[in-house]
HTML snippet that shows the backbone in 3Dmol.js (N, CA, C, O; Angstrom):
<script src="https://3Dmol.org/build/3Dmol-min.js"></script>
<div id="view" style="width:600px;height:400px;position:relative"></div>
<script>
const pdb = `
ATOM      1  N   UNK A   1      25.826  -3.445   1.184  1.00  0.00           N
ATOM      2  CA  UNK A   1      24.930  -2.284   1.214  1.00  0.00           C
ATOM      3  C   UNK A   1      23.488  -2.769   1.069  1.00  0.00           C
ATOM      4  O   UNK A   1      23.065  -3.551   0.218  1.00  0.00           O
ATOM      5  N   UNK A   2      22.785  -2.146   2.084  1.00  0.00           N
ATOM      6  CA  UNK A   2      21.468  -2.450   1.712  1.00  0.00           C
ATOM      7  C   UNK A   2      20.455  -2.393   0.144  1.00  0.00           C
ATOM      8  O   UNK A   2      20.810  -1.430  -0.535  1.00  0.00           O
ATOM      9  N   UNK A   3      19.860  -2.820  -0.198  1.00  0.00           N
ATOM     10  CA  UNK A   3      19.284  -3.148  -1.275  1.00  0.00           C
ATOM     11  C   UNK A   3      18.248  -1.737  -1.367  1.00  0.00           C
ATOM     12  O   UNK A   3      18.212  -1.161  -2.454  1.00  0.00           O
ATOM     13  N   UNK A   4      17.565  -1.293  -0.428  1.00  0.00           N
ATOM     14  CA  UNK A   4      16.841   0.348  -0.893  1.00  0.00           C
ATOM     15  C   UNK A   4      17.838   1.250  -1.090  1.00  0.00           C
ATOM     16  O   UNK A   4      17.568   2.117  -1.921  1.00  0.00           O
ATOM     17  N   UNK A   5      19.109   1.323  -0.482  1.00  0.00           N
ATOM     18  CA  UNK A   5      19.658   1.899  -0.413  1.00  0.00           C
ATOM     19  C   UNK A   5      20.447   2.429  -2.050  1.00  0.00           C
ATOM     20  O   UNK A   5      20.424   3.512  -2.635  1.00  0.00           O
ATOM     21  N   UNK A   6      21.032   1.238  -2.351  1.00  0.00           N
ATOM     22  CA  UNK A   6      21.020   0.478  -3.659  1.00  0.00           C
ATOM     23  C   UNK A   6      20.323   1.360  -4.767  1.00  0.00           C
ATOM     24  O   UNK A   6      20.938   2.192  -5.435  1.00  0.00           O
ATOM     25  N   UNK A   7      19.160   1.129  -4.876  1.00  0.00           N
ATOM     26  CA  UNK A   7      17.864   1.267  -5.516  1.00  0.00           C
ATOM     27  C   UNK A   7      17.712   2.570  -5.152  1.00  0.00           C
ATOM     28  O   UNK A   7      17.060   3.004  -6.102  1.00  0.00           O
ATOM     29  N   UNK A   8      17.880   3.478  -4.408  1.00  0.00           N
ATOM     30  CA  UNK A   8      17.613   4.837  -4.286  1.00  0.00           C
ATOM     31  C   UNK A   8      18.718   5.680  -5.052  1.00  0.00           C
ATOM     32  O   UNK A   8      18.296   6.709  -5.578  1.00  0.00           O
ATOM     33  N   UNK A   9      19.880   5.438  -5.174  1.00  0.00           N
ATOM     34  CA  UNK A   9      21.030   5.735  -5.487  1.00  0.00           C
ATOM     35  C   UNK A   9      20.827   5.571  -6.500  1.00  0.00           C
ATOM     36  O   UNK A   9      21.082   6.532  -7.226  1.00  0.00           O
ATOM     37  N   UNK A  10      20.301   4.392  -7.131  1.00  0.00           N
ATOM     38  CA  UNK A  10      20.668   4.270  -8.671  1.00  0.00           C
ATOM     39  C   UNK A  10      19.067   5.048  -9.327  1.00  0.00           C
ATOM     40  O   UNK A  10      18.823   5.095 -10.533  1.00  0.00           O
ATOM     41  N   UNK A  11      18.119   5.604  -8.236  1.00  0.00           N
ATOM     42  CA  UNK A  11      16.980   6.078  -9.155  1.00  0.00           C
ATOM     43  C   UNK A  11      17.295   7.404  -8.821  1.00  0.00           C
ATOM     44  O   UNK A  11      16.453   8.208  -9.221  1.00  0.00           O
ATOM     45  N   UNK A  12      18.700   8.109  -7.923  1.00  0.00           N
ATOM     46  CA  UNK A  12      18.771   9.665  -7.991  1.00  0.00           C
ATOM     47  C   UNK A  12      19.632   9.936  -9.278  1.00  0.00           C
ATOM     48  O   UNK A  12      19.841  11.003  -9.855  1.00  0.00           O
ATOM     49  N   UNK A  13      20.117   8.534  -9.593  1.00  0.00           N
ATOM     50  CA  UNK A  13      21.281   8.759 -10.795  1.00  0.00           C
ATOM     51  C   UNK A  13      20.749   9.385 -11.763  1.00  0.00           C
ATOM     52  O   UNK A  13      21.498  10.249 -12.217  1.00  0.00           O
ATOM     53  N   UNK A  14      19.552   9.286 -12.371  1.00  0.00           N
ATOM     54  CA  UNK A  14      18.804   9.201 -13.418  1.00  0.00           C
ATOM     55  C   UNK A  14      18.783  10.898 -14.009  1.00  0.00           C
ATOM     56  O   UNK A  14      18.898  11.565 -12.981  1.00  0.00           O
ATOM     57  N   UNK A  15      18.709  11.644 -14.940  1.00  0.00           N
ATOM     58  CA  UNK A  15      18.765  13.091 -15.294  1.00  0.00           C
ATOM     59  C   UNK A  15      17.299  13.272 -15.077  1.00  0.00           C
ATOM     60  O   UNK A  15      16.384  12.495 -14.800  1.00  0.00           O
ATOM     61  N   UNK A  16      17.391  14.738 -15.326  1.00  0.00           N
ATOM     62  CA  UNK A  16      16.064  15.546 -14.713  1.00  0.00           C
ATOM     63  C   UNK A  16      14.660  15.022 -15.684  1.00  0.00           C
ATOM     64  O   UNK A  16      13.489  14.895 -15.327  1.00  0.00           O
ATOM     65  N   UNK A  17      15.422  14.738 -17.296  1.00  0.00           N
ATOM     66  CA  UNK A  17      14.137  14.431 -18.481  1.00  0.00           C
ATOM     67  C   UNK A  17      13.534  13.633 -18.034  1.00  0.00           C
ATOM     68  O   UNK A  17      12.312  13.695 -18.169  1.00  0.00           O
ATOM     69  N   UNK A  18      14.151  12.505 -17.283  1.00  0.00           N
ATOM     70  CA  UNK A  18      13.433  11.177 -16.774  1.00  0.00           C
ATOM     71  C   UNK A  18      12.539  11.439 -15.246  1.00  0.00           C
ATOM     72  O   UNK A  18      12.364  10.531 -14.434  1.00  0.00           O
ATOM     73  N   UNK A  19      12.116  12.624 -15.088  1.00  0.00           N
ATOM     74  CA  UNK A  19      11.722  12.924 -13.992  1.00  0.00           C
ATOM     75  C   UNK A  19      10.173  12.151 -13.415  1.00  0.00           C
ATOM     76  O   UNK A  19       9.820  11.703 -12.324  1.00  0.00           O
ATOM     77  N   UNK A  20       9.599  12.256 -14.589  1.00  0.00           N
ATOM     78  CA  UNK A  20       8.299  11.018 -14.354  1.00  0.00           C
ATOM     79  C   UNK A  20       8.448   9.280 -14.022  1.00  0.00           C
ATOM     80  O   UNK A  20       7.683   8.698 -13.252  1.00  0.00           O
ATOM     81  N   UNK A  21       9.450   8.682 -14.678  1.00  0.00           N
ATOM     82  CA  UNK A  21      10.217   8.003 -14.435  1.00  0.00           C
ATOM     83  C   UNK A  21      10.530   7.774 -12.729  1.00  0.00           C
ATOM     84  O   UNK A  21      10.064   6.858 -12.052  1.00  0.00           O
ATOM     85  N   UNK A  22      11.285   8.675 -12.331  1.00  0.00           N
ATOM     86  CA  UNK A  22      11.810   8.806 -11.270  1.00  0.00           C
ATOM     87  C   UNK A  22      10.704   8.857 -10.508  1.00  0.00           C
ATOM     88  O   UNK A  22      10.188   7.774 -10.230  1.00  0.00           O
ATOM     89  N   UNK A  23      10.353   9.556 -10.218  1.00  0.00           N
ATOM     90  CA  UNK A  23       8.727   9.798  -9.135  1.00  0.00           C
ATOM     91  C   UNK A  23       8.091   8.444  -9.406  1.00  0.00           C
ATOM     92  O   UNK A  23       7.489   8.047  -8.408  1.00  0.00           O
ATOM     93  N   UNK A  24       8.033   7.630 -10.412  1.00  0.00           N
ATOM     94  CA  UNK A  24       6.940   6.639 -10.167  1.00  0.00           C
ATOM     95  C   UNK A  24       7.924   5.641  -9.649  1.00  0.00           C
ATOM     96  O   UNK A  24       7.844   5.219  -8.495  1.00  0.00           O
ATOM     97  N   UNK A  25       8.717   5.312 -10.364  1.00  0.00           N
ATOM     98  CA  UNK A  25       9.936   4.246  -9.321  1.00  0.00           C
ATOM     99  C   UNK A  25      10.298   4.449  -8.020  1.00  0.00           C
ATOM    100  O   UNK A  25      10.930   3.597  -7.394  1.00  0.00           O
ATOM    101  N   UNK A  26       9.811   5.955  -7.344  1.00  0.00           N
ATOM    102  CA  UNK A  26       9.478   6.259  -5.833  1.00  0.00           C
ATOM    103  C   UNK A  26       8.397   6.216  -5.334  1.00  0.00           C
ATOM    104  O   UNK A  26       8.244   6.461  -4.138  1.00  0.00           O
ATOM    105  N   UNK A  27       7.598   5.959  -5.978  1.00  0.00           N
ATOM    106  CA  UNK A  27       5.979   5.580  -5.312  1.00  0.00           C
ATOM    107  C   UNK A  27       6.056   3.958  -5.272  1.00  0.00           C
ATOM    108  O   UNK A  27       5.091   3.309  -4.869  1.00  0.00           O
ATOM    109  N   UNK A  28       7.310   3.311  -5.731  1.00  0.00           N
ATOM    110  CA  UNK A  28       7.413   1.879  -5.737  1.00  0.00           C
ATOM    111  C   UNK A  28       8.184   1.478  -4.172  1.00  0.00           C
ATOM    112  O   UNK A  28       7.942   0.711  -3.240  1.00  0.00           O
ATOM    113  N   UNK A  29       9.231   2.485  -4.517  1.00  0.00           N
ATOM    114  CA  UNK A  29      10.070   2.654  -3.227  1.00  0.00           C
ATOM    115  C   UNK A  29       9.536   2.408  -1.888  1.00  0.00           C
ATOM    116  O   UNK A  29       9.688   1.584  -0.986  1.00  0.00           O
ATOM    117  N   UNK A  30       8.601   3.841  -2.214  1.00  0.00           N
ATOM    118  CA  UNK A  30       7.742   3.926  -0.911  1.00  0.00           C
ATOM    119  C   UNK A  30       6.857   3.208  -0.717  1.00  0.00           C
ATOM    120  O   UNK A  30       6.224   3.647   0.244  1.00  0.00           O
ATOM    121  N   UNK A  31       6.290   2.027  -1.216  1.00  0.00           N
ATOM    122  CA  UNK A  31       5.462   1.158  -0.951  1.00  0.00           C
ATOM    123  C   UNK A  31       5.960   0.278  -0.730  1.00  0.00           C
ATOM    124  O   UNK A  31       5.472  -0.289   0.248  1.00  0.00           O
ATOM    125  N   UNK A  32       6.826  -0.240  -1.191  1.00  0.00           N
ATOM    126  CA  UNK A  32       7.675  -0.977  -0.079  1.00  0.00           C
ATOM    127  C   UNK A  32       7.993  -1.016   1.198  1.00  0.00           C
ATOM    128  O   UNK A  32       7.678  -1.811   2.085  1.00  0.00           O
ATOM    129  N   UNK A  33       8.795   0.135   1.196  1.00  0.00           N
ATOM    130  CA  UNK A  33       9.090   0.790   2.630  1.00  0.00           C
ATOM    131  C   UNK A  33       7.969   0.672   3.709  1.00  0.00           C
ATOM    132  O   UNK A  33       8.165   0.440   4.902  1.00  0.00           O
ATOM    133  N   UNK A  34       6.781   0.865   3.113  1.00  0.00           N
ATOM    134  CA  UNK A  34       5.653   1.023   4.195  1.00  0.00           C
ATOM    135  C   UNK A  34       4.803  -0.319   3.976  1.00  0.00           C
ATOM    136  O   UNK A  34       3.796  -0.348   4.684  1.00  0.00           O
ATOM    137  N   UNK A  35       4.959  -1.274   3.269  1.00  0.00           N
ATOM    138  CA  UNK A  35       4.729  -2.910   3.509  1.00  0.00           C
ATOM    139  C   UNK A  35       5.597  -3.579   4.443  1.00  0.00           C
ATOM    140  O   UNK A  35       5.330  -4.582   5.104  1.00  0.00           O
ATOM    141  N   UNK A  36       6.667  -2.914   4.427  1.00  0.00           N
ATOM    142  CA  UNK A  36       7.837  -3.267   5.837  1.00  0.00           C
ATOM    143  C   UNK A  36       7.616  -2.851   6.963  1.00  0.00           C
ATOM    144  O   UNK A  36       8.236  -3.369   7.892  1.00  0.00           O
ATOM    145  N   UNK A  37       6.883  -2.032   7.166  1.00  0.00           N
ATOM    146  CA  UNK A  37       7.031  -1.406   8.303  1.00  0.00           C
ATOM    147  C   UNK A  37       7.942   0.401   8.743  1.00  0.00           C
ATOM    148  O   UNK A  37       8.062   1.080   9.764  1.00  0.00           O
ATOM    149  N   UNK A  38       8.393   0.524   7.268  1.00  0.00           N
ATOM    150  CA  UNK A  38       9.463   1.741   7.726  1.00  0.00           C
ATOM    151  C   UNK A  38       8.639   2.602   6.687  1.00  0.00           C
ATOM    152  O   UNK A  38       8.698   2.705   5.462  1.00  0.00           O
ATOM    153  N   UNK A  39       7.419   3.496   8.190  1.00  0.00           N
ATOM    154  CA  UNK A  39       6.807   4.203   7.701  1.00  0.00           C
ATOM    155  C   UNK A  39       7.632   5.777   7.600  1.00  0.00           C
ATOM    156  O   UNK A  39       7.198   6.618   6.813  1.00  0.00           O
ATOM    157  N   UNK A  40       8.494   5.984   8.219  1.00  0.00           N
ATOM    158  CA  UNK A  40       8.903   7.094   7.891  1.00  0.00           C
ATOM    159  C   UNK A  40       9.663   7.226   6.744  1.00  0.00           C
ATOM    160  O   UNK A  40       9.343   8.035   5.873  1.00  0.00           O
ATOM    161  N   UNK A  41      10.621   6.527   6.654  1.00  0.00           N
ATOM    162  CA  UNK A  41      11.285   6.453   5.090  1.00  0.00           C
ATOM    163  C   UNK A  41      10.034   5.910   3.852  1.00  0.00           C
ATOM    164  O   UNK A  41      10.476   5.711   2.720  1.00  0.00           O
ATOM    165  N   UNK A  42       8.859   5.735   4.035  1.00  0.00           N
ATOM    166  CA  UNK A  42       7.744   5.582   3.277  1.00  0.00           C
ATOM    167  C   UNK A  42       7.706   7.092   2.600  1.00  0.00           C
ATOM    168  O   UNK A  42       7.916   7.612   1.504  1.00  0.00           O
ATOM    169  N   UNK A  43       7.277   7.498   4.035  1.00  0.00           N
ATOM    170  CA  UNK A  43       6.431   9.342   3.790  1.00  0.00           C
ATOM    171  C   UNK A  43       7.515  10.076   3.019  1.00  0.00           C
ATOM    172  O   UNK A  43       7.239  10.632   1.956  1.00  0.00           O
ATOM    173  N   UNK A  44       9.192  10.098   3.714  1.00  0.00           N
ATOM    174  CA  UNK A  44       9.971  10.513   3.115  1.00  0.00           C
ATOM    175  C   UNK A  44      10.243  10.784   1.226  1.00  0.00           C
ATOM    176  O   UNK A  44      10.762  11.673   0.551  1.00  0.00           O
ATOM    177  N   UNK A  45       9.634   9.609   0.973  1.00  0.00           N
ATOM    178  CA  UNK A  45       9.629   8.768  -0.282  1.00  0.00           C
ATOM    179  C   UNK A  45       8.897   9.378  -1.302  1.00  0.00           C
ATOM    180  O   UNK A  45       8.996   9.854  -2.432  1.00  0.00           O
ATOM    181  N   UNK A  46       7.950   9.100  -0.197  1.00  0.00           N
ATOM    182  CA  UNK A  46       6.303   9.529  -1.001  1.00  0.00           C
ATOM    183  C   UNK A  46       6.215  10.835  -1.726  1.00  0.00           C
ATOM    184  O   UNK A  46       5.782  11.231  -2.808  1.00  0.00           O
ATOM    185  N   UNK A  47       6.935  11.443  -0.451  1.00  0.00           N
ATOM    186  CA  UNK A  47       6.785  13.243  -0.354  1.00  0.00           C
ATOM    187  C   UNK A  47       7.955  13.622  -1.773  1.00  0.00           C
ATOM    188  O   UNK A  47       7.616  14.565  -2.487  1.00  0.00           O
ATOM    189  N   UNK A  48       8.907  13.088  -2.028  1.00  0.00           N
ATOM    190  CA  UNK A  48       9.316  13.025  -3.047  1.00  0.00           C
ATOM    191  C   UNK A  48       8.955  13.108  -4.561  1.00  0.00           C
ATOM    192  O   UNK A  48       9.216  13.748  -5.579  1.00  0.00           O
ATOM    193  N   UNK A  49       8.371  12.314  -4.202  1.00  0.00           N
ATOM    194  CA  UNK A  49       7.471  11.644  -5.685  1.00  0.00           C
ATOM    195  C   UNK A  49       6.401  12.645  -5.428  1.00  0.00           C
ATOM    196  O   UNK A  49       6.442  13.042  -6.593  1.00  0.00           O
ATOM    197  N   UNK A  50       5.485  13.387  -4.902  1.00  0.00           N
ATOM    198  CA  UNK A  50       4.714  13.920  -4.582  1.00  0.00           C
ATOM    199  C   UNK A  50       5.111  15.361  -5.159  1.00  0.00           C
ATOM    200  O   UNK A  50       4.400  15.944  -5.977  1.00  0.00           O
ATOM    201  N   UNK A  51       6.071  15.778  -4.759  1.00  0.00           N
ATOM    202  CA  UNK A  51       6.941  17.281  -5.655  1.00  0.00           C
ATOM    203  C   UNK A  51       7.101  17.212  -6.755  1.00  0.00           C
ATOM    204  O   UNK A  51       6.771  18.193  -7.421  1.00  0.00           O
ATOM    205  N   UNK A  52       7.623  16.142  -7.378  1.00  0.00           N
ATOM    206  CA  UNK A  52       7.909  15.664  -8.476  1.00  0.00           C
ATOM    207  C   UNK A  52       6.672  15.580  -9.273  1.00  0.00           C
ATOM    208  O   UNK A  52       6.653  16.006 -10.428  1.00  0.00           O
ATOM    209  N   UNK A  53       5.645  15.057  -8.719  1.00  0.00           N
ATOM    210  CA  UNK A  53       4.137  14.814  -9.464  1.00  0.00           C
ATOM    211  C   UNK A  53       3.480  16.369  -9.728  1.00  0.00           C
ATOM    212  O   UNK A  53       2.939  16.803 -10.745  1.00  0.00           O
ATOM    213  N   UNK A  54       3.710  16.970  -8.554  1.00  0.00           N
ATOM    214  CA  UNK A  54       2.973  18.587  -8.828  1.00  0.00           C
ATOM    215  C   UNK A  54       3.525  19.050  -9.780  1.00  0.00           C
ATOM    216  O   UNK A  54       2.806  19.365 -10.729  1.00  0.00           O
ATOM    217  N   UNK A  55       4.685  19.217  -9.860  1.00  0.00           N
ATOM    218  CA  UNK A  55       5.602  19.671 -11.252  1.00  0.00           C
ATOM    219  C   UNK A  55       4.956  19.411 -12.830  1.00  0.00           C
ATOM    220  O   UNK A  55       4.699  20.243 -13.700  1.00  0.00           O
ATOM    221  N   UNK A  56       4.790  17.812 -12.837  1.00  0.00           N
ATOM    222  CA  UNK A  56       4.593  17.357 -14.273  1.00  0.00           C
ATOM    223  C   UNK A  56       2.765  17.077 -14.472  1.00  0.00           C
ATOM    224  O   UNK A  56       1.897  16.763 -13.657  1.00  0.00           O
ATOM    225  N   UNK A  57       2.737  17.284 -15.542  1.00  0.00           N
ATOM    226  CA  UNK A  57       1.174  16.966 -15.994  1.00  0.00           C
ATOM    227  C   UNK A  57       1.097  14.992 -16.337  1.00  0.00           C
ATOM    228  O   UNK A  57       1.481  14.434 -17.365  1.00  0.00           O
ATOM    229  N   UNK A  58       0.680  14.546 -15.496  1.00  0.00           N
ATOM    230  CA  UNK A  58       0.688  12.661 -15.770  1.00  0.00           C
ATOM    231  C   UNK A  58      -0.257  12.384 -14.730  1.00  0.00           C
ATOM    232  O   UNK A  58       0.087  12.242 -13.557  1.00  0.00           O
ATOM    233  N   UNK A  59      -1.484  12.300 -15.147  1.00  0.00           N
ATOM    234  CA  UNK A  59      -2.282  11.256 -14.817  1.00  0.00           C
ATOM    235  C   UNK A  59      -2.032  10.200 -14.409  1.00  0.00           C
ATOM    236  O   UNK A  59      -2.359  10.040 -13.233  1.00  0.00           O
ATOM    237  N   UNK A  60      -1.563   9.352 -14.902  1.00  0.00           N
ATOM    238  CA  UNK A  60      -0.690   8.090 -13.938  1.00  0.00           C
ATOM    239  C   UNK A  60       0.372   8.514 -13.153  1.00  0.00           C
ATOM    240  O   UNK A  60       0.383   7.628 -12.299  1.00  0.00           O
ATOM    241  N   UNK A  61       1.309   9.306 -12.856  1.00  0.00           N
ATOM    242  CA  UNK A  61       1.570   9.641 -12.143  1.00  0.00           C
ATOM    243  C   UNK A  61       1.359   9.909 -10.533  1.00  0.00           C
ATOM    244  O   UNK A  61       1.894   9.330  -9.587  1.00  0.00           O
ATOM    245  N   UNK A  62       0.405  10.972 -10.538  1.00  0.00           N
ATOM    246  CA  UNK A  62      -0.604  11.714 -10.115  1.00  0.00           C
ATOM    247  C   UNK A  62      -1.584  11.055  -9.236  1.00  0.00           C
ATOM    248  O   UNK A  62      -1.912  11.514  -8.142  1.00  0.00           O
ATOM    249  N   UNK A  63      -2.250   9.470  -9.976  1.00  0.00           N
ATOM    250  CA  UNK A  63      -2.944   8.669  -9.470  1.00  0.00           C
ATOM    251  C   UNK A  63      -2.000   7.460  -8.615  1.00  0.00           C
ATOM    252  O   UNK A  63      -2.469   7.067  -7.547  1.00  0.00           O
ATOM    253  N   UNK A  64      -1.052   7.045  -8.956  1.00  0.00           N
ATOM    254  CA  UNK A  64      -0.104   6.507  -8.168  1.00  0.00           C
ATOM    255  C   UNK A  64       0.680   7.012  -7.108  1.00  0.00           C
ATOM    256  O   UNK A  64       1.326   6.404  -6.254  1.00  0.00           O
ATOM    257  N   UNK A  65       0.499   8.380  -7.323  1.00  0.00           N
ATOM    258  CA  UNK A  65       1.213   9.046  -5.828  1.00  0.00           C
ATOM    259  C   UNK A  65       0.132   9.071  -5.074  1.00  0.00           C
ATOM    260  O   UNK A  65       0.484   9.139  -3.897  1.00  0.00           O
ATOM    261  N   UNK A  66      -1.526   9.038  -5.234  1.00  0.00           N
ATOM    262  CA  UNK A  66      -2.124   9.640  -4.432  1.00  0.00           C
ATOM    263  C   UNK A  66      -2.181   7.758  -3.482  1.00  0.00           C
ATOM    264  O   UNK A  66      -1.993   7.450  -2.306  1.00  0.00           O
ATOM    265  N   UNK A  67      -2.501   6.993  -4.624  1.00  0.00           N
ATOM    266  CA  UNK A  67      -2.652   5.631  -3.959  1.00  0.00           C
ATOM    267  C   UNK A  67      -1.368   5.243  -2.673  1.00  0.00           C
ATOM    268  O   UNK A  67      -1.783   4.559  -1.737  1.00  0.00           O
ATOM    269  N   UNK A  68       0.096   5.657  -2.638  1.00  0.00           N
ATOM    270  CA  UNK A  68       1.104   5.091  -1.793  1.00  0.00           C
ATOM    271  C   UNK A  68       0.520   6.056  -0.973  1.00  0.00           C
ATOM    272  O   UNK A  68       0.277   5.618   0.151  1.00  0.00           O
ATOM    273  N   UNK A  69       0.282   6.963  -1.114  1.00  0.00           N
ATOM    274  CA  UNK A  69       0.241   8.250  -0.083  1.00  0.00           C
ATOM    275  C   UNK A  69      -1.470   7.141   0.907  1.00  0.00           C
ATOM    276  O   UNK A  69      -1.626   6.544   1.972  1.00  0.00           O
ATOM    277  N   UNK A  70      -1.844   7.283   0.365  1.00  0.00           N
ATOM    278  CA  UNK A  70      -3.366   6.437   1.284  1.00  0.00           C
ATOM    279  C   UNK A  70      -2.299   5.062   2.169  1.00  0.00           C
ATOM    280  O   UNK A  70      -2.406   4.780   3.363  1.00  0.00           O
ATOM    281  N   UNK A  71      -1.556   4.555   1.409  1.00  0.00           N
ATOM    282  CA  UNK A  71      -1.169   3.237   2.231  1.00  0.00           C
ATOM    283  C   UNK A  71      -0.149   3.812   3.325  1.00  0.00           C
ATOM    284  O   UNK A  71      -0.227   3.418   4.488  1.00  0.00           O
ATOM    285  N   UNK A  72       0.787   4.730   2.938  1.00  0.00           N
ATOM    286  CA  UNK A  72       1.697   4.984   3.991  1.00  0.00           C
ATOM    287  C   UNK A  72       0.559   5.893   5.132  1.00  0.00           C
ATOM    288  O   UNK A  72       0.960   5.727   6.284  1.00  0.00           O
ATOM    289  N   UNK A  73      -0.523   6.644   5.088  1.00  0.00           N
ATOM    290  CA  UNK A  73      -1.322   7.055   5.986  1.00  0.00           C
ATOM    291  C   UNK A  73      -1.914   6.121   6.537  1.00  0.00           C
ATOM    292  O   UNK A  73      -2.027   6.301   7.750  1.00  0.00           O
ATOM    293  N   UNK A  74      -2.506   4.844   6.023  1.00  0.00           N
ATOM    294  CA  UNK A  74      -3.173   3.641   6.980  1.00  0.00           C
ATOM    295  C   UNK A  74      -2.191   3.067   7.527  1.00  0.00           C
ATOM    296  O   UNK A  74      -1.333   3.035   6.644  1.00  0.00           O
ATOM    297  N   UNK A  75      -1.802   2.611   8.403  1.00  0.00           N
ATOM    298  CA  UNK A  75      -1.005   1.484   9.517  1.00  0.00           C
ATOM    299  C   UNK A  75      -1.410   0.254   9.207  1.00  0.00           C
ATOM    300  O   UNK A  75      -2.618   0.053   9.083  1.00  0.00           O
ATOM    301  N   UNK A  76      -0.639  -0.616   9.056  1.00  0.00           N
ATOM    302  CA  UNK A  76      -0.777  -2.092   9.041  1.00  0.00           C
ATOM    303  C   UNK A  76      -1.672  -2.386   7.545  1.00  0.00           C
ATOM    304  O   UNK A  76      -1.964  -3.536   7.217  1.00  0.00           O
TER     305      UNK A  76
END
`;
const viewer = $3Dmol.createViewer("view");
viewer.addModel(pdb, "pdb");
viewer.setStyle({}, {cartoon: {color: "spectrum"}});
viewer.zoomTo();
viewer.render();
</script>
């Protein structure tokens, strides 16, 4: 099995308390994804963590979703 694949699975495992948690280990995801080249499973990612961020009050959060979100919008 692929290794994001892997890693996505084991960060949906996680319960809802850990929800900040979760969103930032998907802004990791997705920066990956879009250092590879797989900008759509980037945005997918992003947009995730992005719902997740509107929800909770975190400044780091918040500032780390906005940063993947700039890289998966630039190309290369």
């Amino acid at each position: 099995m692929r290794s994001d694949l892997l890693l996505s699975a084991a960060v949906a495992a996680y319960t809802p308390k850990h929800a900040r948690e979760v969103a930032l280990y998907r802004t990791w995801i997705a920066e990956a994804y879009a250092r590879s080249g797989n900008l759509e499973a980037a945005q997918d990612t992003i947009n995730q963590a992005r719902q997740t961020a509107d929800r909770l009050t975190s400044a780091r959060l918040t500032l780390r979703v906005g940063i993947v979100e700039r890289l998966v919008e630039q190309p290369g």
